[in-house]
Kinemage of the C-alpha trace (Angstrom):
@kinemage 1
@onewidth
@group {chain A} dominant
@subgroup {mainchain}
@vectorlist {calphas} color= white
{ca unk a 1} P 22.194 -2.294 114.280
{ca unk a 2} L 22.946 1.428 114.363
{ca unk a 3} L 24.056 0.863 118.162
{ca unk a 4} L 26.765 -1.473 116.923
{ca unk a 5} L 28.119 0.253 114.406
{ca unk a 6} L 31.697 0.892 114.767
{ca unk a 7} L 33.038 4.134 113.868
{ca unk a 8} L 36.476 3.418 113.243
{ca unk a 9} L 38.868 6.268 113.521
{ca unk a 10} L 36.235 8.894 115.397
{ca unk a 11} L 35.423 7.572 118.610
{ca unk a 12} L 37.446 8.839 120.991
{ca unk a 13} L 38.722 8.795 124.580
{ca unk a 14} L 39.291 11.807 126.871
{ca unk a 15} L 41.643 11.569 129.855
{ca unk a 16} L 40.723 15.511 130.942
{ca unk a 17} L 43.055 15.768 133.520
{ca unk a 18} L 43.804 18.639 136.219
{ca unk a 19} L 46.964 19.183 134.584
{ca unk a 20} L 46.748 17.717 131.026
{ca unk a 21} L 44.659 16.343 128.581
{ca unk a 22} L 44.671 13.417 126.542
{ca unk a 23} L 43.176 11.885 123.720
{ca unk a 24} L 42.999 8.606 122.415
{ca unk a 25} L 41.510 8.112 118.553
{ca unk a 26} L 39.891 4.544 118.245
{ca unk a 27} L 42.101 2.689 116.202
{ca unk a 28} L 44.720 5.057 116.166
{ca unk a 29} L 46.442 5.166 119.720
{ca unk a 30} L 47.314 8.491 121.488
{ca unk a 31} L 47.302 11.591 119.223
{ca unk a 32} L 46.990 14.914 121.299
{ca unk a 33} L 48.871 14.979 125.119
{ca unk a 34} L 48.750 18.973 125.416
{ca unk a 35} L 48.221 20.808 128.747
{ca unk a 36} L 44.491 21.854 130.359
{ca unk a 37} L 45.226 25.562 129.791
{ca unk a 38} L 43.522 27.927 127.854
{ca unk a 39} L 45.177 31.914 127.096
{ca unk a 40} L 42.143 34.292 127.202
{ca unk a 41} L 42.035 37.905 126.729
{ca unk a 42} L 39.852 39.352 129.516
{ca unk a 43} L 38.597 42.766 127.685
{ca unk a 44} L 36.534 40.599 124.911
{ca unk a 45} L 36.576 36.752 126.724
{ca unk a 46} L 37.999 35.508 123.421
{ca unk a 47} L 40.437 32.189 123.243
{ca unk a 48} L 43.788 34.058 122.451
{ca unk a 49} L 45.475 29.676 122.496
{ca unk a 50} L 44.750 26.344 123.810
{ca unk a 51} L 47.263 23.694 125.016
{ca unk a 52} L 51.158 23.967 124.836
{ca unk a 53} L 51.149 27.400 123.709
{ca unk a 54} L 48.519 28.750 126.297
{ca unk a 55} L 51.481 26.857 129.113
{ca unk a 56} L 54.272 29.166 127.470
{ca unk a 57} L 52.406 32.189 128.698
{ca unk a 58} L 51.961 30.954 132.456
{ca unk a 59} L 53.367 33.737 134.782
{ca unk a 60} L 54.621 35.812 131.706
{ca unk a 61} L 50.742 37.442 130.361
{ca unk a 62} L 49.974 41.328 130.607
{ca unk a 63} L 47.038 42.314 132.178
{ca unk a 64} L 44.577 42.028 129.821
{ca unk a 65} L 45.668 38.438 129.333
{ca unk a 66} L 44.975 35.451 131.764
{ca unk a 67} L 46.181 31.651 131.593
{ca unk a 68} L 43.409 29.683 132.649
{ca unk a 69} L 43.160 26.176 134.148
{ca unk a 70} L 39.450 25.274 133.505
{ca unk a 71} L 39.943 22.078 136.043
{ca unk a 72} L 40.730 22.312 139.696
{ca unk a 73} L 40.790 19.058 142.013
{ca unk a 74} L 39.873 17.078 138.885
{ca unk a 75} L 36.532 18.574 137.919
{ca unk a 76} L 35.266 21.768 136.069
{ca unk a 77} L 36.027 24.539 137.432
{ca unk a 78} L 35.322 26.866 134.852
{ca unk a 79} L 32.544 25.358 132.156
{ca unk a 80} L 32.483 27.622 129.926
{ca unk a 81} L 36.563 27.875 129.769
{ca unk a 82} L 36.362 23.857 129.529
{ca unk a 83} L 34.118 23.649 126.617
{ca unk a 84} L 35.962 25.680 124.886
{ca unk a 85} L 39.186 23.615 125.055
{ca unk a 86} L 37.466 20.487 124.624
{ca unk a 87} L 35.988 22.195 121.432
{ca unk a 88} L 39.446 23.124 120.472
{ca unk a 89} L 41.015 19.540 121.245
{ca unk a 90} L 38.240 17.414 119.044
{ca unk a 91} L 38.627 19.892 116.100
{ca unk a 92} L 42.107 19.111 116.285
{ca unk a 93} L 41.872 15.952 116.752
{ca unk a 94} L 38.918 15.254 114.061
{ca unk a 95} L 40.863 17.643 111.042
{ca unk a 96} L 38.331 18.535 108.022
{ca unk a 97} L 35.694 15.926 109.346
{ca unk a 98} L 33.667 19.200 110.376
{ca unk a 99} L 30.648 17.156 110.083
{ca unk a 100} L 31.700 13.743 112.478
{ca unk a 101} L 30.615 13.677 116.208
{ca unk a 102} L 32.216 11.333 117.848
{ca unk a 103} L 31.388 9.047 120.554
{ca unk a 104} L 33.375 10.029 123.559
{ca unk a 105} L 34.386 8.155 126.743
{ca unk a 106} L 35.668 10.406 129.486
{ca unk a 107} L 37.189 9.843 132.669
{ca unk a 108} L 36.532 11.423 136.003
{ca unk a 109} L 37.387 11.236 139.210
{ca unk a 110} L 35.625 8.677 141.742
{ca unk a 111} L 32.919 10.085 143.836
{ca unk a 112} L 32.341 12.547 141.364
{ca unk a 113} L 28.924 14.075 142.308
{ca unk a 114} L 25.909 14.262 139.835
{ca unk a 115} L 26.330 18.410 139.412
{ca unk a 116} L 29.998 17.764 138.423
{ca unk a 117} L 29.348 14.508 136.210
{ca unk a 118} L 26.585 16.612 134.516
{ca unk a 119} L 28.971 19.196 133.682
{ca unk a 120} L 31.731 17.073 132.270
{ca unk a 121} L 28.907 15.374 130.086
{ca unk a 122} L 27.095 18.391 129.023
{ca unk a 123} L 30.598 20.150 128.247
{ca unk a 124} L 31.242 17.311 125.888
{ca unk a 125} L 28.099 17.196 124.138
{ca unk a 126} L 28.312 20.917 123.723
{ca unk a 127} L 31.929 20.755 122.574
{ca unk a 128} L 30.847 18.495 120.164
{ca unk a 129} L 30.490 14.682 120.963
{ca unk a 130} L 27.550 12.753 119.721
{ca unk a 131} L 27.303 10.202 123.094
{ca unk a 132} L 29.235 10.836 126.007
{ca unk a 133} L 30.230 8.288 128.490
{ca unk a 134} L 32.221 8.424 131.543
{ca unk a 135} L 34.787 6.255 133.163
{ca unk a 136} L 35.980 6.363 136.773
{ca unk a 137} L 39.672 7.177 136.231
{ca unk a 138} L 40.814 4.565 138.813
{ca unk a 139} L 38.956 1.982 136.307
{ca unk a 140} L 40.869 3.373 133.668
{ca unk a 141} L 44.073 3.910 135.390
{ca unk a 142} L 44.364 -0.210 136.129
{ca unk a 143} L 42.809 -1.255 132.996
{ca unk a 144} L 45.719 0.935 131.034
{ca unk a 145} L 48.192 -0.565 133.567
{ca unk a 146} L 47.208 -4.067 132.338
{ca unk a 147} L 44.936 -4.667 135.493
{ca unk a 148} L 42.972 -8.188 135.334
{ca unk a 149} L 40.045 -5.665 136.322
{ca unk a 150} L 37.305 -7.831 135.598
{ca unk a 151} L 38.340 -10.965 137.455
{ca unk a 152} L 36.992 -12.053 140.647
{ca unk a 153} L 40.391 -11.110 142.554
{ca unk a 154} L 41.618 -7.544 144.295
{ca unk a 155} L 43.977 -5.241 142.492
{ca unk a 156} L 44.946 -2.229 143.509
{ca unk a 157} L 45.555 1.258 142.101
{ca unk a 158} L 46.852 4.618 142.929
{ca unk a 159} L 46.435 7.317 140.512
{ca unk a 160} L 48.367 9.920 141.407
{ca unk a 161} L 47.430 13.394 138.959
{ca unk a 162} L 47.424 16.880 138.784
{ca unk a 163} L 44.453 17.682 141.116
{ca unk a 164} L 43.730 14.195 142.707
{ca unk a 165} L 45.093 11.369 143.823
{ca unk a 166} L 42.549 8.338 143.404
{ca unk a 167} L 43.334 5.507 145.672
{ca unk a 168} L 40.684 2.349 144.537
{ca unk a 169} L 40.765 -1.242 145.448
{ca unk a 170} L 38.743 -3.007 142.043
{ca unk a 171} L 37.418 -6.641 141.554
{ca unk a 172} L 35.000 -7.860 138.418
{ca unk a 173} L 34.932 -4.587 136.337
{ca unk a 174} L 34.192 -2.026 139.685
{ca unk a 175} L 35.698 -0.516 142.241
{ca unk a 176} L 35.169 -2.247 146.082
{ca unk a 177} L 36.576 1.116 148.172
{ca unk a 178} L 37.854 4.067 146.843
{ca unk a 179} L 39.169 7.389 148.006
{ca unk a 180} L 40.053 10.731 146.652
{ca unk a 181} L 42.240 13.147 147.910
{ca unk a 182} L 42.595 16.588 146.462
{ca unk a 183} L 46.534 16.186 147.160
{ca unk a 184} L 48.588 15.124 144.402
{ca unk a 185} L 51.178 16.816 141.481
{ca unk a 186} L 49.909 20.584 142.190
{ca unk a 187} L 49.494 20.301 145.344
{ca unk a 188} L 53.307 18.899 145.979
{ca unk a 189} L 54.304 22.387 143.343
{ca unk a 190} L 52.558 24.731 146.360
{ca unk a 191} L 54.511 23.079 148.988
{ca unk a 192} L 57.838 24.003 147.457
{ca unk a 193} L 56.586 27.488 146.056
{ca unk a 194} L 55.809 28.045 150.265
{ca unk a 195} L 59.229 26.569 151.534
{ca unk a 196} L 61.372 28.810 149.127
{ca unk a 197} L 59.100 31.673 150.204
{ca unk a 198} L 59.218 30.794 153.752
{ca unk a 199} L 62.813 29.742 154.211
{ca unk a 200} L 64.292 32.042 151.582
{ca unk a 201} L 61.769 35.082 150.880
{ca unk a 202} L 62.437 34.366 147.664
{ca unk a 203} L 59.221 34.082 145.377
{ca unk a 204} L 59.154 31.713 142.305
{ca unk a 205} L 56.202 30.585 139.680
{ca unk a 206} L 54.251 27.425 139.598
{ca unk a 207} L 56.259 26.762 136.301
{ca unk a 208} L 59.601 26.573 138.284
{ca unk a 209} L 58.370 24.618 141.052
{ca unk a 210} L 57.308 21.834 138.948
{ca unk a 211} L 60.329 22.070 137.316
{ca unk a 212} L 61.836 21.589 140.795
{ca unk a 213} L 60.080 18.955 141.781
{ca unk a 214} L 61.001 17.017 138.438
{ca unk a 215} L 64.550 17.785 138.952
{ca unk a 216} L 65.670 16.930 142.295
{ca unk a 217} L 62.033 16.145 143.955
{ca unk a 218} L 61.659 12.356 146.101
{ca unk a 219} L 59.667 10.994 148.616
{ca unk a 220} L 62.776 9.161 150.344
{ca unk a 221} L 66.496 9.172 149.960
{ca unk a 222} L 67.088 7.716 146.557
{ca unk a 223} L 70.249 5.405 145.996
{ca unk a 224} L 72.741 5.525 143.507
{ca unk a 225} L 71.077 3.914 140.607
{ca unk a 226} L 67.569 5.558 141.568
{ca unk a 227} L 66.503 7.033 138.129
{ca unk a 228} L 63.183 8.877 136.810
{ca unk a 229} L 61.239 6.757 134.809
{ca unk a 230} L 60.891 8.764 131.996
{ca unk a 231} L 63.060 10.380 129.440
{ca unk a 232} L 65.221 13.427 129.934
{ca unk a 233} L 63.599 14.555 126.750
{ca unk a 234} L 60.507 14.641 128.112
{ca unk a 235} L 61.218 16.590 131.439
{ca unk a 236} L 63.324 19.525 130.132
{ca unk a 237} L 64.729 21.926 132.478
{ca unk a 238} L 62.930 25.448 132.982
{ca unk a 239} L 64.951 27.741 131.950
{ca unk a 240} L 64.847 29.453 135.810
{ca unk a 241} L 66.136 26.005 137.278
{ca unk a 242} L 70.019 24.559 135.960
{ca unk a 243} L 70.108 20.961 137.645
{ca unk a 244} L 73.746 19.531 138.928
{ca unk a 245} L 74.540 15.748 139.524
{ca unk a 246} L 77.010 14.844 141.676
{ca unk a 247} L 80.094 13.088 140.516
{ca unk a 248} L 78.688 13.538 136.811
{ca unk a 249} L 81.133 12.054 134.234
{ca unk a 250} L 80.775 11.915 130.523
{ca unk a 251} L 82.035 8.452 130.752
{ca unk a 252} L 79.506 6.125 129.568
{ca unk a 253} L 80.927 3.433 132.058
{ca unk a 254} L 80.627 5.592 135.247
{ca unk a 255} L 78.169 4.506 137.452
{ca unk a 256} L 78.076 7.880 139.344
{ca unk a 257} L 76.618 9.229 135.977
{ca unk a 258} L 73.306 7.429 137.138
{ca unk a 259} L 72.559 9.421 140.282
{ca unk a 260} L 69.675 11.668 140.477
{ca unk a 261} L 70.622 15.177 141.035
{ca unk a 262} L 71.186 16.426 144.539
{ca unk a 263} L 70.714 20.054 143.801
{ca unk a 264} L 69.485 23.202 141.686
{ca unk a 265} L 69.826 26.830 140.942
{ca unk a 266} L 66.615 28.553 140.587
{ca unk a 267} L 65.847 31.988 139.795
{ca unk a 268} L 63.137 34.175 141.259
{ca unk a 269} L 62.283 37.418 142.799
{ca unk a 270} L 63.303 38.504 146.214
{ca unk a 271} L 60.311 39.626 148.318
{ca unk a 272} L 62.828 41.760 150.166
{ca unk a 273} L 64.592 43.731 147.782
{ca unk a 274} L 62.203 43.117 144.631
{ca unk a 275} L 65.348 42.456 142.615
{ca unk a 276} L 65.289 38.571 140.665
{ca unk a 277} L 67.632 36.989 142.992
{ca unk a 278} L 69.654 33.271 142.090
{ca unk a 279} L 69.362 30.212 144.697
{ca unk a 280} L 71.239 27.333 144.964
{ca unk a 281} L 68.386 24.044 146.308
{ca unk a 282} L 69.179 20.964 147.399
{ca unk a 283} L 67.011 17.855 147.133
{ca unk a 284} L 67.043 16.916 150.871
{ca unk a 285} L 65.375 20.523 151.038
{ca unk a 286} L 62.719 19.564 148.419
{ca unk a 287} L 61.887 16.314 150.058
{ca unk a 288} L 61.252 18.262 153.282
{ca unk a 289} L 59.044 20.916 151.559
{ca unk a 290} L 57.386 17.559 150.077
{ca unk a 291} L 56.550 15.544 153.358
{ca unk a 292} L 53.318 16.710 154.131
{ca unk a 293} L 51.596 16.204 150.550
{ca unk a 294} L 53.575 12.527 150.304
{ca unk a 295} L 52.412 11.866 153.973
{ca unk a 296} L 48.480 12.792 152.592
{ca unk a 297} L 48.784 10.344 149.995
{ca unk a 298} L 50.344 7.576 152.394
{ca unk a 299} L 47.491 8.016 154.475
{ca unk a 300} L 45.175 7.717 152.130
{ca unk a 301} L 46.538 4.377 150.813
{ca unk a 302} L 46.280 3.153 153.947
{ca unk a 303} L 42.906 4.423 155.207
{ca unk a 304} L 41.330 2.216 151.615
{ca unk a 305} L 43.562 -0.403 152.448
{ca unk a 306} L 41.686 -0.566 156.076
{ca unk a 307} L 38.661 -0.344 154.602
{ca unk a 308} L 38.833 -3.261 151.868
{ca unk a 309} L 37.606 -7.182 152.644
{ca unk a 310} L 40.348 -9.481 153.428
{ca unk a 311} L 39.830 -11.808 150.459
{ca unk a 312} L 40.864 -8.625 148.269
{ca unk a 313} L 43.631 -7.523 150.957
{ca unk a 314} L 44.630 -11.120 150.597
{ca unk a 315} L 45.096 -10.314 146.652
{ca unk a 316} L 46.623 -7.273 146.702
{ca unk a 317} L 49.346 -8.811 149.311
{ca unk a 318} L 50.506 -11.249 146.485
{ca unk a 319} L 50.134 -8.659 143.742
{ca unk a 320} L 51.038 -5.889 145.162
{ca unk a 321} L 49.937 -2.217 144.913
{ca unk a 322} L 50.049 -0.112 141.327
{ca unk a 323} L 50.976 3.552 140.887
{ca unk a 324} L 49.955 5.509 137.957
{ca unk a 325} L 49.857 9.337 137.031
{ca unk a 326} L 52.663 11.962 137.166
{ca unk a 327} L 53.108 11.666 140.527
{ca unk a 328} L 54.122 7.932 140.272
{ca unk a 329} L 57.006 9.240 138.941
{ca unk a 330} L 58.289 11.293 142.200
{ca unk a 331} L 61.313 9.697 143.199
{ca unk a 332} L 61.685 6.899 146.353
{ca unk a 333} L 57.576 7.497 146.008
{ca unk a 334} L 57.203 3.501 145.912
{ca unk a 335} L 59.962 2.843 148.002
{ca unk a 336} L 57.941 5.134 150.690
{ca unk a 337} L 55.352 3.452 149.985
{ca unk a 338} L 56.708 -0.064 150.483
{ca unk a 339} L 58.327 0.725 153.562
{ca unk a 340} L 55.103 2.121 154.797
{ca unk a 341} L 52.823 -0.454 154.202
{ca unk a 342} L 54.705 -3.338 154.018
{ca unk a 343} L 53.268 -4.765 150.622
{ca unk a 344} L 55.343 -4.946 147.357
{ca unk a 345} L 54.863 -1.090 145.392
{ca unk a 346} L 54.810 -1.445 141.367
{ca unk a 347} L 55.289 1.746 139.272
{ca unk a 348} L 53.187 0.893 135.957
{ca unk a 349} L 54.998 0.944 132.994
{ca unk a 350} L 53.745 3.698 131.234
{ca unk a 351} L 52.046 5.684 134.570
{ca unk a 352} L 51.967 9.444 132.460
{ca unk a 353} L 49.637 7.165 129.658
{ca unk a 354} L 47.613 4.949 131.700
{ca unk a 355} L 44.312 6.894 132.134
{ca unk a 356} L 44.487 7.453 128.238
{ca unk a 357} L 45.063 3.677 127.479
{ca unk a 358} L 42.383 2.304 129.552
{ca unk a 359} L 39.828 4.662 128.237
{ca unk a 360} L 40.860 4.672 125.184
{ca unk a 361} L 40.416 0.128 125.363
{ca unk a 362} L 37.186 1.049 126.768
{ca unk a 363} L 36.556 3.021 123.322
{ca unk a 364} L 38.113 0.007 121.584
{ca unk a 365} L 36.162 -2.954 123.182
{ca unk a 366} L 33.019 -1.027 124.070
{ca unk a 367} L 30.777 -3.596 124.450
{ca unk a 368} L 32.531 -5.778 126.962
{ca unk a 369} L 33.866 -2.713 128.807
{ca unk a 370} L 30.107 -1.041 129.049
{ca unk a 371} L 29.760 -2.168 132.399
{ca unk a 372} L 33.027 -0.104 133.960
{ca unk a 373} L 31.510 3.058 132.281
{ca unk a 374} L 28.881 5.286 132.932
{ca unk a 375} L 30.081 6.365 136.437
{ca unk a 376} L 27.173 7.589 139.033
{ca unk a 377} L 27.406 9.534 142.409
{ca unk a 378} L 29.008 6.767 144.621
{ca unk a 379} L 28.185 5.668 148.229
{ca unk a 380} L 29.417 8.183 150.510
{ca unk a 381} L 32.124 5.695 151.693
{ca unk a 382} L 34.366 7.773 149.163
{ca unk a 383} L 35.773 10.506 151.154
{ca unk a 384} L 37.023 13.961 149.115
{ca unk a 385} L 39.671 15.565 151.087
């Protein structure tokens, strides 16, 4: 009976991703979304902050201060680092229950090996969790997408994160073929920090790349009513990049007011002169400096498409193919895609969430869900780029 028991309100999901974390609180949705960064003073090796306010001090620490990512390419990178943030995120997240441990569901990347899924599950134990289990995150990325995942027909999925991009064709609760490539949403930020160093000698922070490729980044030419999916709330401006939209009008009826942005000024340092130097960018530049990461992913895609039975090809012709992570959000990405391929392109509704709502439905319907968890070392037909 003590194996049933629910525990309403502790047990938790964990999307620990490359670039951010998220947790999801059984019966209570989403309640943390805070970056994988930890602030750590390197004369003592104690946590100076964890989250947002560890981000804020990217690029701008003294010496005796380093930002830390503790996950590189989707896995731990640092243990120690990690354990401490996930300590720090299930305090949070748990308040004054000092004396809960939660069962935790965690997702990882596919073809994980058995060092790195140790790791992730003794991290979690140690930061606190009564049971760990672990979810492949392409599982979880088409179960949060709404996915019929444990039918007897092909769906497709590409999860597109900070570190990895998992590419996974999945039929009655597992995945068929899968690949991971360590090319995705940090990758794509080093190929414009290297084209404004190359083309311009100008040098500029991960922070402002991102920002770059928020603003005016795409994977094809976008047309006139080609929008970001998300909110302009949630994809503020860096204060070193001022975006311009062409023909922008503050009349609610002008069309033109619904074009992305075909250009930036950034700010950064000139290697020449050492002086902070302004630059104007424009997003056929970007989209240049992006080909080879976006031509990495295509491949990809179409490598697991070559490898998957034509029943399930058959399936994922009619239902086409699902993006989901940040990088789903890269403009023209599914166009690309489409035109590549030739089979429809979907961007899922909610692509920044999914990996958080699919585990966090595994942590709400555990028992019928049991059999997507609990990932092991996979067949070495999963190739990590």
């Amino acid at each position: 009976m003590a194996q049933n028991k629910s525990f309403n309100g502790r047990d938790m999901g964990i999307d620990l991703g490359t670039a951010n974390t998220l947790v999801y609180v059984r019966g209570r949705g989403i309640v943390l979304n805070e970056p994988s960064v930890v602030a750590v003073n390197t004369a003592d090796g104690s946590v100076l902050s964890v989250g947002s306010a560890a981000k804020e001090t990217m690029g701008r620490t003294p010496t005796n201060i380093v930002a830390v990512r503790p996950l590189r390419d989707g896995v731990i990178a640092d243990f120690e680092i990690a354990e401490r943030m996930l300590r720090y995120f299930i305090k949070k997240v748990m308040g004054s229950r000092r004396l809960a441990r939660p069962r935790v569901v965690v997702c990882v990347p596919s073809g994980i090996t058995g060092v790195e899924r140790r790791a992730v599950m003794e991290a979690a134990t140690r930061a606190g969790a009564r049971q760990v289990h672990l979810v492949e995150e392409p599982i979880a990325a088409a179960i949060g997408a709404g996915l019929p995942v444990s039918e007897p027909t092909g769906c497709m999925v590409v999860d597109i994160g900070g570190g990895t991009t998992e590419v996974a064709v999945v039929s009655l609760g597992g995945i068929v073929t899968a690949r991971s490539v360590r090319t995705a949403g940090d990758s794509m930020d080093v190929a414009i920090t290297s084209y404004v160093k190359k083309q311009y000698a100008l040098a500029i922070g991960e922070r402002t790349a991102e920002e770059i490729k928020v603003s005016i980044g795409s994977a094809s030419p976008a047309g006139p009513l080609s929008v970001p999916r998300v909110s302009e709330a949630v994809r503020r401006p860096e204060r070193n990049v001022e975006v311009f939209i062409p023909g922008q009008s503050e009349d609610p009826e002008d069309t033109q007011a619904l074009r992305p942005p075909d250009r930036c000024t950034i700010r950064g340092r000139d290697q020449a002169t050492g002086l902070p130097k302004v630059l104007e960018l424009t997003a056929d530049e970007v989209r240049h400096a992006l080909t080879e990461p976006v031509d990495s992913i295509v491949a990809a895609v179409r490598s697991t498409l070559d490898e998957t039975p034509p029943e399930l090809a058959g399936d994922i012709m009619d239902r086409g193919i699902v993006l989901t992570g940040g990088g789903a959000l890269l403009r023209g990405l599914d166009v690309r895609l489409g035109r590549e391929l030739n089979i429809p392109v979907l961007v899922a509704d909610d692509p920044l969430d999914c990996v958080a709502i699919g585990t966090g439905r595994c942590v709400e319907d555990f028992a019928s869900l049991r059999t997507a968890m609990d990932a092991r070392p996979r067949r070495p037909d999963t190739v990590r780029v």
